[in-house]
C-alpha positions as a Markdown table, in Angstrom:
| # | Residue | x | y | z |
|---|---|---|---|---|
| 1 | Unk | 115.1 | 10.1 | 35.8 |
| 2 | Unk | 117.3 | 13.1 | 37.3 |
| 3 | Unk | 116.5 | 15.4 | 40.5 |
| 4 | Unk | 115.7 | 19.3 | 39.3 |
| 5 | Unk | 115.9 | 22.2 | 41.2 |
| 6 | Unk | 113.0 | 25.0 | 39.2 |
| 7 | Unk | 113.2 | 28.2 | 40.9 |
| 8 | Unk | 110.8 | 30.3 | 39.8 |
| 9 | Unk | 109.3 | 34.1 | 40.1 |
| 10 | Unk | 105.5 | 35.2 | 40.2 |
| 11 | Unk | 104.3 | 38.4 | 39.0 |
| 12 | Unk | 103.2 | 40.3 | 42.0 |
| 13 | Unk | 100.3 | 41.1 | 41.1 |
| 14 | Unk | 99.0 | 37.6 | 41.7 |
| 15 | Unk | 97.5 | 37.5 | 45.4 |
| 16 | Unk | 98.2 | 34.0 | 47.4 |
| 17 | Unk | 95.0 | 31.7 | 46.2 |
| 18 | Unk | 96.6 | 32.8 | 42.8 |
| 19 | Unk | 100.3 | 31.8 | 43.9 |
| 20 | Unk | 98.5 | 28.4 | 44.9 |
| 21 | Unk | 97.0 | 27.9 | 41.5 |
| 22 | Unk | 100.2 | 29.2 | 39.3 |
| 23 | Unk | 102.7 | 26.7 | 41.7 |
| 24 | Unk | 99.6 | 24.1 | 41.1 |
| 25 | Unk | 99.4 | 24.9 | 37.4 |
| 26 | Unk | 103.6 | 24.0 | 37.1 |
| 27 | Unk | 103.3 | 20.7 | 39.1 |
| 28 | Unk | 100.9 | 19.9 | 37.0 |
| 29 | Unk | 103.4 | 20.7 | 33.4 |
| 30 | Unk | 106.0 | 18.4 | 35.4 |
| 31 | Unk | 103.5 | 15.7 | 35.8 |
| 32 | Unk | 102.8 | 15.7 | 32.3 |
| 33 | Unk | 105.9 | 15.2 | 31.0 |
| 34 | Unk | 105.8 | 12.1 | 33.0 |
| 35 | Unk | 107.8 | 13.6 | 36.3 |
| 36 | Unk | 107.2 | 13.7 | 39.9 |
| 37 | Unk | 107.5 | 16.6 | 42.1 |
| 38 | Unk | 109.4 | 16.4 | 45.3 |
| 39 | Unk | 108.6 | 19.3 | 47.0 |
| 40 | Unk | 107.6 | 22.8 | 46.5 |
| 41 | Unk | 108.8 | 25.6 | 49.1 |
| 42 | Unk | 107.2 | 28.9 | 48.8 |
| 43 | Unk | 109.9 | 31.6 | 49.6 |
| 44 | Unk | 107.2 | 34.8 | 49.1 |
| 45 | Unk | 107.2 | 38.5 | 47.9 |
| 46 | Unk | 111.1 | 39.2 | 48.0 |
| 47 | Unk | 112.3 | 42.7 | 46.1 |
| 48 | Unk | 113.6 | 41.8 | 42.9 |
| 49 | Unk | 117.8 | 42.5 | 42.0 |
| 50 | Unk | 116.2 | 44.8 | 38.6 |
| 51 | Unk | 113.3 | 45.3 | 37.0 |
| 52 | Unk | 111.7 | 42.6 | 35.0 |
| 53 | Unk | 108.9 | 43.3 | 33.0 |
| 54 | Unk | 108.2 | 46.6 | 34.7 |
| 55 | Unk | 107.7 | 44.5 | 38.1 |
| 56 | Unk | 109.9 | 45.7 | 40.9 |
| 57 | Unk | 108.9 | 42.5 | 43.0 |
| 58 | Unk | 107.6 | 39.3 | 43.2 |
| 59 | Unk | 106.7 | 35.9 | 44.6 |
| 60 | Unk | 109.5 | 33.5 | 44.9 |
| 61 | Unk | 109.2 | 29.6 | 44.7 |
| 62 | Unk | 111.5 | 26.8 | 44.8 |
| 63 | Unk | 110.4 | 23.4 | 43.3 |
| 64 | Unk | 112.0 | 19.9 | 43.6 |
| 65 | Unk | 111.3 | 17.4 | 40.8 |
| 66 | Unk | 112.8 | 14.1 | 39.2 |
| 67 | Unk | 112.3 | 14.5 | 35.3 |
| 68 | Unk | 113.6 | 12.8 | 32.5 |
| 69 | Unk | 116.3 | 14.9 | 30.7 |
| 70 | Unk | 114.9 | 14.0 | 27.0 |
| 71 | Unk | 111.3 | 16.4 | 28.0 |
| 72 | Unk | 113.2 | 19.4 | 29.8 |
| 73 | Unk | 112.5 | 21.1 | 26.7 |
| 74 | Unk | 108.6 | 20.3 | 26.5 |
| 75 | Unk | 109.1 | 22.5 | 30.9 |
| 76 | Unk | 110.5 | 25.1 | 29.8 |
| 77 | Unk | 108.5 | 25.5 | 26.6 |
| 78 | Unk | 105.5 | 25.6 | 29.0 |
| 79 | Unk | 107.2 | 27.8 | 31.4 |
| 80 | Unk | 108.2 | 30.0 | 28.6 |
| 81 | Unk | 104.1 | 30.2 | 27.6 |
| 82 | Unk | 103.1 | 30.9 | 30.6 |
| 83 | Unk | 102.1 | 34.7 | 31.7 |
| 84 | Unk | 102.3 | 34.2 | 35.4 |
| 85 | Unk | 105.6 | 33.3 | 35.0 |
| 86 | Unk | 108.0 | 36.4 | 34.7 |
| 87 | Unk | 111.5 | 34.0 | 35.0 |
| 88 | Unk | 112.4 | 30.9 | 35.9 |
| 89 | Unk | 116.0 | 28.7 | 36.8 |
| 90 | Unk | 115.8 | 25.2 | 35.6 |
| 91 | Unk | 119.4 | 23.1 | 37.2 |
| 92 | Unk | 120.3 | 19.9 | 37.6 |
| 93 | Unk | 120.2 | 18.8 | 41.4 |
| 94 | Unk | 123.7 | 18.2 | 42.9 |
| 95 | Unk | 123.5 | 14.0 | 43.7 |
């Protein structure tokens, strides 16, 4: 098992019981691929750099896990699947 860093961005049109049940809804892909998730930080509605998607802003979250490198792909597959999700960062933690 590895520590993850998963930054992630929210479509904005998704108010914050929503936020609650998307950043639920990703703990819940790293649990099933048999990791645990440190922490989760909520950084909120930031202006985004450019345009993604047509979306001009959105909601911001920072997640800590410790995964196994062989089901990264299985994360990001579901990452990639889901609509709430407009982008996401997936790095290995610096030890």
């Amino acid at each position: 098992m590895r520590d993850y860093e998963l930054a992630f961005i929210i479509e904005p049109n998704i108010d914050d019981e929503g936020v609650t049940g998307v950043v639920d809804k990703v703990s819940q892909f790293v649990q099933a691929i048999e990791g645990t998730v440190a922490s989760v930080d909520v950084w909120g509605r930031k202006t985004l750099a450019y345009p993604i998607n047509n979306h001009r802003e959105g909601t911001y979250v920072l997640l800590a896990a410790k995964m196994s490198p062989s089901s990264l792909i299985e994360l990001e597959r579901n990452l990639k699947l889901s609509e709430e999700v407009i982008r996401y960062l997936l790095v290995q933690a610096e030890s």
